[in-house]
N, C-alpha and C positions, 0 to 999 in steps of 0.2 A: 571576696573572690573564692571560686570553689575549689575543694582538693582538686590535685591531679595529679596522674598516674605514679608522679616519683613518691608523693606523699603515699601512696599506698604502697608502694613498694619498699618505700624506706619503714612502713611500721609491720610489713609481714616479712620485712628480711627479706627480702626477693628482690631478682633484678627486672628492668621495669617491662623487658621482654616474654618474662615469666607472667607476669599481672596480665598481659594481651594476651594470651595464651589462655591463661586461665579463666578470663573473663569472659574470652570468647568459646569458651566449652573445646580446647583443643587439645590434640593426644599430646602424651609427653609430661604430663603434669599430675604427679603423683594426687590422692584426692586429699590427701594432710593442706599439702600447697594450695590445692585449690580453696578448700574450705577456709585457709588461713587467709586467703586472697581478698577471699568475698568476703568474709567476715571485715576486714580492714576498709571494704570498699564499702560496706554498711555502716561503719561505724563514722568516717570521713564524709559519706554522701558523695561518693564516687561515681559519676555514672559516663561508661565512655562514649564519644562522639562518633559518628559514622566517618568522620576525616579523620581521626586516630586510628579508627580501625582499620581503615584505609592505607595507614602511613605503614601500618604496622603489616599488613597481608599482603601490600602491593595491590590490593583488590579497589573498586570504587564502591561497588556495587549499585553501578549506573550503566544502563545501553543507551547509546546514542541510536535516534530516529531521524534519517534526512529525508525529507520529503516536500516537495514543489509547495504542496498545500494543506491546507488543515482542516477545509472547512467544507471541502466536496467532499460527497459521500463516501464515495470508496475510501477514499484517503482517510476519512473520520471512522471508519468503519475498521477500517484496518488496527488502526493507531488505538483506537478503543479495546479491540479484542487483546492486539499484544499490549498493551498495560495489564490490563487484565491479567495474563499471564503473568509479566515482570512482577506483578504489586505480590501474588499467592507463592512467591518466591523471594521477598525481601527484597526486591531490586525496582531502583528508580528509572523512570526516562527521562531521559534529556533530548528535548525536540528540537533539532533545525531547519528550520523552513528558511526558506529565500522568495524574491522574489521571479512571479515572471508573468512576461507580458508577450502582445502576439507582435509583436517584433523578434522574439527569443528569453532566454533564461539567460541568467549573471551564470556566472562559473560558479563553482561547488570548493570552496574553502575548506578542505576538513582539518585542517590543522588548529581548528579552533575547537577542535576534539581529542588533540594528543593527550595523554594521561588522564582524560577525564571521563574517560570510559571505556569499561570492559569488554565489549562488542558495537556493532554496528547493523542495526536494522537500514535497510533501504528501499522506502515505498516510493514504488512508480515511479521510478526517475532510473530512463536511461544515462549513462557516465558515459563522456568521452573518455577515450584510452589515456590520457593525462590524468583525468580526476580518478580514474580509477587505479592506476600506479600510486595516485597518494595515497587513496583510502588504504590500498594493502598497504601500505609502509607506516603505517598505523600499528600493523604486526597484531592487532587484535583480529579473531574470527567476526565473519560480515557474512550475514543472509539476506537476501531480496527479495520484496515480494512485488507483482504485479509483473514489471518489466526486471528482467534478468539478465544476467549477463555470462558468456559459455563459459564454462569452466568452474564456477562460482556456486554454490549453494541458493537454489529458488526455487521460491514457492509462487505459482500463480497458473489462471488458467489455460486451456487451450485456445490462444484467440482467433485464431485461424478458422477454427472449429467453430466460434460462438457465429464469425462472420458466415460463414460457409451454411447455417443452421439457419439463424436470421433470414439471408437473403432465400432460402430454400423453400423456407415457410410464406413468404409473400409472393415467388414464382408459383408455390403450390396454388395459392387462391388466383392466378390467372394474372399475376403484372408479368411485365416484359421489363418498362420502361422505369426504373430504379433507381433511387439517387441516393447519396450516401454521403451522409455529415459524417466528417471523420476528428481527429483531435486536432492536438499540436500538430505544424509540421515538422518532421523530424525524421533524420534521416543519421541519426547515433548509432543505434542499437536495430538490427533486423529482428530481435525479441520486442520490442516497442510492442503494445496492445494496439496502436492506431493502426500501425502496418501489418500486423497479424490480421483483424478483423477487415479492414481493406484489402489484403490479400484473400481472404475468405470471400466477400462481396463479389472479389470480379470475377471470380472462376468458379461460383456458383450460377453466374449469368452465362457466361461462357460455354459452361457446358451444355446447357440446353441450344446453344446455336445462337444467341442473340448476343451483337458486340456491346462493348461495353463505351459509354464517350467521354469523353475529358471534362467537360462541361457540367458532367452527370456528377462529381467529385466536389465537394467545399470544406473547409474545416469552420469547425465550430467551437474548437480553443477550450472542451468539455466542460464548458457550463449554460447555463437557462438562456441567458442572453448572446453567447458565443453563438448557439444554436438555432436563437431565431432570428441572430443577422444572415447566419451565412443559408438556413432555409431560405429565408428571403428572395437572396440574392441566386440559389436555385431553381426558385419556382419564376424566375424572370428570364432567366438565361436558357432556361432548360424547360419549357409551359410543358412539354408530351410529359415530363415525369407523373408516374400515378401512385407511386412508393417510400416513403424513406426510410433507409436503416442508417439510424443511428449511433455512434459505437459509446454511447452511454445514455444514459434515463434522462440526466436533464439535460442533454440536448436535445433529449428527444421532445422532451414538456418546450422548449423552445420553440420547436418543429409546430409544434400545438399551435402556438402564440403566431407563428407566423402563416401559417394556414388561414387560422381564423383575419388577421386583417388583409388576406389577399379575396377572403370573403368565400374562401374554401371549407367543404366538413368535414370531418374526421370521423367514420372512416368513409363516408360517401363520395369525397369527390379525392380524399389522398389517405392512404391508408401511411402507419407509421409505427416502427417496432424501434426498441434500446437496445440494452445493456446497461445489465446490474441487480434489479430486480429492489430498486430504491420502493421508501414505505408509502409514499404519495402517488408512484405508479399507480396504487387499484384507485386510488380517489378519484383519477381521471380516465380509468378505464384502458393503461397503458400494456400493451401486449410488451415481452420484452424476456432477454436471456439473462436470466438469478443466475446472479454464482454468489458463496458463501465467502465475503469480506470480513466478517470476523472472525471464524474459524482461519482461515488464513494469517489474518495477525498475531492470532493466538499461538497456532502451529509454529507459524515464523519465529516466535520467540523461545518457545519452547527448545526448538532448535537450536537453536543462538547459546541458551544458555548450558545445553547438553554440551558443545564443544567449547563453551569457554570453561567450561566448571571438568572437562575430561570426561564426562559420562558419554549417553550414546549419542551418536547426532544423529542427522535425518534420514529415515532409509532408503534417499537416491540422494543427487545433486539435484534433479529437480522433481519437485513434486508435484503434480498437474492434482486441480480440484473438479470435482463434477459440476457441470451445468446445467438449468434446467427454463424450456420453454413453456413459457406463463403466457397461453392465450387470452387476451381480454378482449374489447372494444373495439379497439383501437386498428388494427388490422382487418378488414374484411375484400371479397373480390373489386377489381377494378370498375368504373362505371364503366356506362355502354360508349 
């Protein structure tokens, strides 16, 4: 069995709060003690553990990451850049995913987060007022990114804007008749990205003088296959549509999928724009609104760790990212 920390402190004379102090390069410690420290901790083969360190700083040097999923883009996009950050700063994640299905999401447990981490990252997931009373009582600082919550620290884009820009760019090439996959349905958070961007959609149709119809509206549950059921099921309910905005990339590659077996072309007989600006978008020619998903996770964390560590934090409550319209293929004027 290997020394530990009493052994070292019993052969440098020191008490074993001194040796943590020392070890970890902390003020207060003359460099006699220090030097006597290490030297004890070299000659025993002392080496201490991240849970000692832990026990001894109050610190974990762990953020916890909640987020619905791990495996769609934004969310991997996200969760990639702030690692990224956590790792160039000595700090691990700790990821909680749950599940959900389109029936709804399980509730959000975070108490399976007390003491075991310094802060709290949270991508794209709106909280009900319940789950969010517990995360604060966690008493650790928490950033969000994607969807936000008032009052709170976030980072994420204008989706109002991406909707409003989307639909502006397909009314520009002459559609009227417009249909719009949207996400989850979800009615948590008025910050939600599904309700930003669907708020965008209908009041860009709107203003030009043309109403907007119920029918015209599907969720698509924001993935490949969410996307090309609920197309599907638009272009049967809804035949006038000549447009879809999608409020992300693979639903929009769905939108694809279901075109083509209604025996439709892209962009000849239904033009079709995202959200995101995913790397398989150019492969298939996808016009669509990039925003930066891993500077954003990065930023998020950065943030995160400014306020847990006392330094500076972010320079608003919420930071909006730029976005930008990627003409491809995919989009062109309505047929005759």
């Amino acid at each position: 069995m290997g020394a530990g920390i009493e052994d070292v402190a019993r052969m440098a004379g020191v008490s074993t709060a001194t040796v943590s102090r020392a070890m970890r390069g902390l003020p207060n410690v003359s460099d006699a003690t220090r030097d006597r420290v290490r030297s004890a901790a070299a000659i025993l083969g002392y080496v201490p553990t991240p849970s000692a360190s832990s026990l001894a700083s109050g610190r974990t040097k762990t953020i916890g990451v909640l987020t619905p999923w791990i495996s769609q883009w934004f969310f991997a996009n996200v969760i990639e850049g702030a690692e990224r950050a956590l790792h160039e700063r000595g700090y691990d994640a700790l990821l909680y995913s749950f599940t959900v299905e389109r029936r709804g999401r399980q509730a959000v447990d975070v108490e399976v987060l007390r003491r075991r981490v310094d802060g709290v990252l949270v991508v794209g997931l709106p909280l009900s007022t319940y789950e969010l009373e517990s995360l604060l009582a966690l008493q650790v600082p928490v950033v969000f990114v994607g969807s936000g919550v008032e009052g709170q620290v976030t980072v994420r884009i204008d989706d109002y804007q991406v909707g409003l820009t989307a639909t502006e760019h397909l009314l520009g090439l002459g559609h009227t008749r417009i249909g719009h996959v949207t996400g989850l349905p979800d009615t948590i958070s008025s910050w939600s990205p599904p309700i930003g961007r669907r708020r965008g959609w209908q009041e860009a149709i709107q203003r030009t003088g043309h109403d907007v119809r119920h029918e015209w509206v599907v969720n698509g549950y924001f993935d490949v296959e969410g996307g090309r059921e609920s197309t599907r099921q638009l272009l049967e309910q809804a035949p006038e549509v000549t447009a879809v905005f999608a409020a992300s990339d693979e639903m929009a590659m769905g939108a694809f999928l279901a075109a083509r077996d209604a025996g439709l072309r892209v962009p000849e007989d239904l033009s079709v724009i995202g959200v995101d600006g995913h790397e398989l978008g150019e492969v298939i020619g996808l016009t669509t609104i990039a925003q930066p998903a891993e500077s954003q996770g990065s930023d998020a964390a950065r943030f995160l760790l400014g306020m847990v560590n006392g330094e500076d934090g972010p320079p608003a409550e919420t930071t909006l990212y730029p976005t930008e319209l990627i003409v491809r293929t995919s989009t062109a004027s309505p047929p005759d």
